[in-house]
N, C-alpha and C positions, 0 to 999 in steps of 0.2 A: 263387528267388535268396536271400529272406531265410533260408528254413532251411539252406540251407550255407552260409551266412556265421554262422549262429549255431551251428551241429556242434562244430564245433572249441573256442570258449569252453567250449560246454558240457561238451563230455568231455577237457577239457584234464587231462593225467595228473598234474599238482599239483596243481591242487584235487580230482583224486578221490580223489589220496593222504591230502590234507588232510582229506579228508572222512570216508577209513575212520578216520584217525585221531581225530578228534572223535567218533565213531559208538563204535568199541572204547574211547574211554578214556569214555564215557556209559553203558556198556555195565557195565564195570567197577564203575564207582563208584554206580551206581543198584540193580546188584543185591546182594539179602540186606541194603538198607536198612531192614528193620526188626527187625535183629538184637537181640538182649538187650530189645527194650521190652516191659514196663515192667521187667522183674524186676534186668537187670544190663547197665545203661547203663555208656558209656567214665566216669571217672574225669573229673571236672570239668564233663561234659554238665552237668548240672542245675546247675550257677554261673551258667552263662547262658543258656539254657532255661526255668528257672525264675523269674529275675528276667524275665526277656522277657516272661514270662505273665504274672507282676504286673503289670508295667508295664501289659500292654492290660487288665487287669481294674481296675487302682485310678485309672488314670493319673495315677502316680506317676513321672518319668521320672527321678527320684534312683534310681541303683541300692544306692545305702548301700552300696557292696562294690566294691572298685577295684583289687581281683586284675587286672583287664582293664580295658582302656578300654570306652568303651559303644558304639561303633559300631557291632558284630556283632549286640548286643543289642537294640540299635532295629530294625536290620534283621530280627531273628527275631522282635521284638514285629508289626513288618507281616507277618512269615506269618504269624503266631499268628491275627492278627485274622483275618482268610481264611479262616485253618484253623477259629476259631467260627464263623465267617458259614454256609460250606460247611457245618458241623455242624448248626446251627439250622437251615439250610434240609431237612435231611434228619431232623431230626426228633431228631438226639441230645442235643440238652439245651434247654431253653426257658428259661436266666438264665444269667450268666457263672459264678453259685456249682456249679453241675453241670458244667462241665469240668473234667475233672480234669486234672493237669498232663501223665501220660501221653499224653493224647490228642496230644498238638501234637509228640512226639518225630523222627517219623516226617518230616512236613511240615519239623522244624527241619532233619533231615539232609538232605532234599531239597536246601533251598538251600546246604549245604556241596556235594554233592555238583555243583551247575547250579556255584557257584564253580570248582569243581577241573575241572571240563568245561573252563568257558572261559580256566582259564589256560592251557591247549593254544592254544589260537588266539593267544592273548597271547604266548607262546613261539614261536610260528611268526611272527609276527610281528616281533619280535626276533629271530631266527634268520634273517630274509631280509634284513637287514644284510652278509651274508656270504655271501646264496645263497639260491637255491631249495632246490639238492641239500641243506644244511647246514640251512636250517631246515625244510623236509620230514622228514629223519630226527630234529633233533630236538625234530620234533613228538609223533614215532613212541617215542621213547624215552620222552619223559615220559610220555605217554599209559599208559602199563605201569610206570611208575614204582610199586613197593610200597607204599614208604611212603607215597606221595603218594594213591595208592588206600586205603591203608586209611585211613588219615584222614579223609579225603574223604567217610567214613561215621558222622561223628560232629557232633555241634553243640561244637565245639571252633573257636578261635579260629585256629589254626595255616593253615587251608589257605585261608581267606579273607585272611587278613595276605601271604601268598604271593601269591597274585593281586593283590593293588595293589602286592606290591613288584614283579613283572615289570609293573603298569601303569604303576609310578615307571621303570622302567627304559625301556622304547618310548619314553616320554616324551621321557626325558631325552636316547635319541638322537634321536629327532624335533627336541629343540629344536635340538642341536647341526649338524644340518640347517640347520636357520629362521636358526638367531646371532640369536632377538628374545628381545627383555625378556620377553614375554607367553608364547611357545614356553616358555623357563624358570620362568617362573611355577607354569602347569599342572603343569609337574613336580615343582615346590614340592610344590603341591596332593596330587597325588597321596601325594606319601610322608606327608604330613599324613593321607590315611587308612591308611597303611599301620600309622601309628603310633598312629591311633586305633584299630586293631583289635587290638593288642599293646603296648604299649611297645618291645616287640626290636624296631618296625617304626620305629624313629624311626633305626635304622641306612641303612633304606633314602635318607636325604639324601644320603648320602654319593655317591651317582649324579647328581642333576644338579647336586651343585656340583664333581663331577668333569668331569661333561660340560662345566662351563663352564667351569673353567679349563683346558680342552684344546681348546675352540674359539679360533680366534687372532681374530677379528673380531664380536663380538658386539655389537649395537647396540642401545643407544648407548654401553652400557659393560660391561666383568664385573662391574667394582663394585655396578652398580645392577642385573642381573642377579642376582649373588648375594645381595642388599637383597631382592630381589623372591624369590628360590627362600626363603630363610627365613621370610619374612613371611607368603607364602604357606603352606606347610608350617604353620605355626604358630596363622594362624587357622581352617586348616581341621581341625583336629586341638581346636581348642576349640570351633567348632563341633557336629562327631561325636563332642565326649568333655566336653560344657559343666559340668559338676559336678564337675570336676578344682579348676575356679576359684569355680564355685558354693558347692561344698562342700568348698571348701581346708582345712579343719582334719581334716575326716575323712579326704582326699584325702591328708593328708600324713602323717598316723598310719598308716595301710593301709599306703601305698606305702614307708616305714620298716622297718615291718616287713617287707615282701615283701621288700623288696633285702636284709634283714639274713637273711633264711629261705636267701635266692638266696648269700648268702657266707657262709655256717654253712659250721665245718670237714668235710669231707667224710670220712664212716665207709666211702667203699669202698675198698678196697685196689686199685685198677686207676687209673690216671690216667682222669680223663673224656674227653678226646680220645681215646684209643685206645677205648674202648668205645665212642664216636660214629664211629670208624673200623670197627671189626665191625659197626656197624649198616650202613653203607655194603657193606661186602663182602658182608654175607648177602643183600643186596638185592640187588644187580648182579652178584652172584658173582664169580669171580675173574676172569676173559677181560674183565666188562663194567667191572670197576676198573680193569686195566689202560687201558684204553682212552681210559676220565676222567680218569687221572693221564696219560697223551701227551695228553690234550686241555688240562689246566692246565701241563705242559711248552709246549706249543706258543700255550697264551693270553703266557706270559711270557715270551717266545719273541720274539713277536709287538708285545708292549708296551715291547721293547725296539727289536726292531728293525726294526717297521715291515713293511709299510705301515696306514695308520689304527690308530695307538696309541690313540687317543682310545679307540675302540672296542672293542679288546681289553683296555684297564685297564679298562672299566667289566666286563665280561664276567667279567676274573680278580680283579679287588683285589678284588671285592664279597665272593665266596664263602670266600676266605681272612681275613678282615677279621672276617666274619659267624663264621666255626667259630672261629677264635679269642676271640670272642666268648662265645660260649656252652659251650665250653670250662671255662671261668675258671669256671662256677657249678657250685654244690656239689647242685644240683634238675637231674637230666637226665632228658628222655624221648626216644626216637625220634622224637618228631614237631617237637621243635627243629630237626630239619635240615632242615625245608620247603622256608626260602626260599631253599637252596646246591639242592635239585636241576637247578632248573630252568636255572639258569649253567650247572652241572656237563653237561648233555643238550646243552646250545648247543656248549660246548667240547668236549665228547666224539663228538657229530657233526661237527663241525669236525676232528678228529684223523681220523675212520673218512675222510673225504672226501680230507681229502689225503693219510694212507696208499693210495686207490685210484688219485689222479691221478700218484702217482710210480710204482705199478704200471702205467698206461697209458704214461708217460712213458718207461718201458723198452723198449718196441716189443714185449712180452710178448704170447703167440698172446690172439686174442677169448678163448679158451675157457677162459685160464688166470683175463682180467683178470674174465671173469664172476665165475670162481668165488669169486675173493679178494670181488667187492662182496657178491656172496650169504653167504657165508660169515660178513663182518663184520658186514651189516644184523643177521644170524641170531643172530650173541653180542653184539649189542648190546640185540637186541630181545627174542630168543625166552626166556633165562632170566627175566628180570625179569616177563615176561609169563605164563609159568607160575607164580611165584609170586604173583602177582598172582591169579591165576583160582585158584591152589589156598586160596587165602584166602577168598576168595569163597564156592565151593563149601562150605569146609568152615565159614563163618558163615553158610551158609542150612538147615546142617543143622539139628537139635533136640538140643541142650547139655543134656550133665546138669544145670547153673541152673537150665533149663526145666521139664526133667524134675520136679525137688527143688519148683519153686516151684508149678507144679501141683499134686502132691501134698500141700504145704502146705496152701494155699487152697481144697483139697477135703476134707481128712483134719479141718483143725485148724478148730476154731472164730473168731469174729474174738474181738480182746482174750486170745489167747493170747499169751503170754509167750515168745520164744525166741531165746540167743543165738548169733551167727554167727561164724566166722572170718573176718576180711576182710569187705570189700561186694561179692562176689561176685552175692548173692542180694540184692534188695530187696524188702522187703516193704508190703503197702498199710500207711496209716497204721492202718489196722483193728488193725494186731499189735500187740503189744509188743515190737519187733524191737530187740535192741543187738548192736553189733559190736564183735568184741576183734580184738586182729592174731595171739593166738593162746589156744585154748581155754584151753589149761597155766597163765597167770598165773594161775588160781582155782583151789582148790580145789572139793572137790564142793559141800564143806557152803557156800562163798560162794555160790552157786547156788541150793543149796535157800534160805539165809537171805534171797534178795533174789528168791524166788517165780519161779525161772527155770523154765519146765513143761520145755524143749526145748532141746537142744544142736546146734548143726550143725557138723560140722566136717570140714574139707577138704583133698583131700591137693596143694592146690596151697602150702599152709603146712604142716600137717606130715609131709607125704611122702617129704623126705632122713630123717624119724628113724622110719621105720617101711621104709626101703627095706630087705630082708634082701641083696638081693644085694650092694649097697654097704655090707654091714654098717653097715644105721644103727643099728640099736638098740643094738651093743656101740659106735658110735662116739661115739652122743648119751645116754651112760646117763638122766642125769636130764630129757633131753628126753623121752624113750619113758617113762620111767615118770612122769608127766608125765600124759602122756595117758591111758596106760594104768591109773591108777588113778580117771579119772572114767569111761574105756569098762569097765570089772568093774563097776562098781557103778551105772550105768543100763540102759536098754533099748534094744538097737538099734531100732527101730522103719521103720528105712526106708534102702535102700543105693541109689546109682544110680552105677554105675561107668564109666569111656567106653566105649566101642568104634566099628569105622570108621563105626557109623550118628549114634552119640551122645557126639560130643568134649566133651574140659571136664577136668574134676576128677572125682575119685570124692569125692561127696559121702554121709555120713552121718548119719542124724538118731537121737539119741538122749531118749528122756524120761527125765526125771531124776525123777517126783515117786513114780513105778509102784516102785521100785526102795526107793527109801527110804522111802518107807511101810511095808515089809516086815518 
């Protein structure tokens, strides 16, 4: 009797949905985790990576540097420690001065990556607000979600800051559930670490003092409710971020700067909202944009006219509030748009769901209404998910980087001299590695004069002015000749170009001392 009364729980077809979906977006985000280490980590890894490691070797828990709040960072200083325990016990180093900072890259992405696992669940969570059907698919969307995968593979702040904003957001309907001071509180809480692991996450309040001022009975008051969401948020974010206050003078100089970096005139010729809208279309393609955009039609739709408003302005005002947000600053990357995907999958599920039920609604044959649900899971899910896998694949290959930096670290001696275009390549501190944003600013002889042995340069910088088919060279004269007058007068010494085995850059390594010794 007891195992058929437990059959059914356990093959219940939501949680086995839910299940493949946690399993493929773990899938995603754990494979070709240790892309680029050591030679060409994501851009800002080692900001908080490597203060992490200080922190467990000096325990210093000042970061001296407040680009970020420090919550991410304490957190990666506890792998870290783990990550030497585990090492010592296997015999790799016997003092904390023999870890190198490499070592812990790998373990840091780990825990981004276990983050972007379980804000799946956290989305599904929020998304059963509105449904099984609605937060099953989208659990399914996020899970495949690009940008959210690719990220998800770096010791970067972005995809950890997303997960406590959808933990600010359960919250914040949970409380509106309860109507209690304490329910609202937690929610405080939460976006307090949201905001400790970002500053952008101190946006995420804006949820439960929405949620409270859209519950009509809140006990004992809104007032003291939203007393308690600030307060909360506030000491929990000084907590996870204590050197904001500790170390206010330097706290205040950094973050001056940062916001003046953040509103510097902006040198692109594109508005930044439309290029944060291509970044959206290349992810979801067009079928699954469409579908986001009826899913924020039908959030506002919804927040006007009912039923559970509450619900749908936490869902829609957050993600238009947030891109307009980030918008305004003149520093964009794709990974700004974190914390809008996972709104954007709840609403866009929401949209496939009720396009299907007005399909059934018409008394349309089984066969038709099948095909429209298959059809739509399929451009909601199947694009995003290719790109997603073809990312992967092609970051578990072997990169020219790779290629280039082997070669280096076998060819060249240590205390060689060599400079790079870009931070493409990194070098142990063994080298005498500097990086330019392009060979061209020097002449030869600045090179020979300041003992440069080696040149490396890449055609992910100078590649528009050497392209013949787009006539670069007749379009970029003094770019090309540029280059081409320190490539005549060294040595190639070493080419590594892509192909479908080995993506990247065509990298070249030139000696400059062989050439002019002559």
């Amino acid at each position: 009797m007891e195992s058929r009364w437990r059959m059914p729980a356990i093959f219940n077809p939501t949680r086995f949905g839910l299940a493949l979906a946690l399993i493929a977006a773990a899938l995603l985000r754990f494979w070709a985790l240790p892309q680029g280490v050591p030679f060409s980590v994501q851009v800002d890894e080692p900001e908080v990576l490597v203060r992490a490691v200080r922190m467990m070797k000096t325990n210093d828990f000042n970061p001296h540097f407040f680009d970020y709040p420090t919550l991410y960072m304490y957190m990666q200083a506890g792998v870290a420690l783990v990550r030497f325990l585990v090492g010592a016990m296997q015999g790799q180093w016997a003092a904390l001065s023999q870890a190198p900072h490499e070592a812990f890259y790998v373990w840091g992405r780990a825990l981004t990556a276990a983050m972007g696992t379980a804000t799946i669940w956290v989305v599904y969570r929020a998304g059963m607000r509105l449904g099984q059907r609605k937060a099953l698919l989208a659990a399914g969307m996020f899970a495949v979600m690009p940008l959210h995968v690719r990220e998800s593979h770096f010791v970067l702040t972005d995809v950890p800051m997303t997960f406590f904003v959808m933990l600010t957001l359960v919250m914040s309907l949970r409380a509106r559930e309860r109507a209690t001071v304490w329910a609202f509180a937690w929610a405080g809480a939460a976006a307090g670490l949201a905001a400790g692991t970002k500053y952008n996450g101190v946006l995420a309040l804006m949820l439960p003092i929405l949620a409270c001022l859209m519950t009509p009975a809140v006990r004992p008051s809104r007032l003291v409710a939203l007393f308690w969401i600030v307060t909360t948020m506030v000491v929990t974010f000084l907590v996870v971020a204590p050197y904001t206050v500790l170390d206010l003078p330097t706290f205040l100089n950094q973050f001056a700067r940062l916001t003046g970096e953040y509103r510097a005139p902006s040198t692109i010729g594109e508005p930044v909202w439309l290029i944060y809208l291509k970044h959206l279309r290349n992810a979801l393609r067009w079928p699954g944009s469409l579908i986001v955009i009826a899913g924020l039609l039908l959030g506002i739709y919804r927040t006007i006219a009912g039923p559970d408003r509450g619900l749908w302005l936490l869902l829609t005002l957050f993600p238009i509030v947030y891109f307009r947000f980030i918008s305004n600053q003149s520093i964009f990357y794709g990974r700004y748009l974190l914390p809008l995907l996972p709104f954007l999958s709840i609403l866009g599920a929401a949209a496939v769901v009720m396009i299907v039920d007005q399909v059934r609604a018409t008394g349309a044959p089984k066969v038709v209404r099948n095909a429209v649900t298959i059809a739509l899971a399929l451009i909601t899910i199947a694009p995003p998910a290719y790109t997603s896998i073809t990312f992967n694949a092609n970051a578990a290959k072997v990169w020219t980087t790779e290629l280039a930096y082997k070669w280096i670290t076998r060819e060249l001696p240590a205390g060689t001299t060599i400079t790079f275009e870009s931070r493409q390549v990194l070098l142990p501190l063994t080298y005498k590695a500097t990086y330019l944003p392009q060979l061209r600013m020097h002449p030869l002889e600045h090179y020979v004069k300041n003992g440069v042995q080696y040149v490396v340069a890449s055609s992910a910088i100078n590649g528009p002015y050497f392209d013949v088919q787009n006539n670069g060279p007749a379009r970029y004269p003094e770019e090309y000749e540029g280059y081409m007058s320190i490539f005549r007068r060294s040595q190639e010494v070493a080419r590594f170009s892509p192909s479908s085995d080995h993506p990247g850059p065509e990298l070249r390594i030139f000696r400059i001392a062989a050439r002019t010794e002559q």
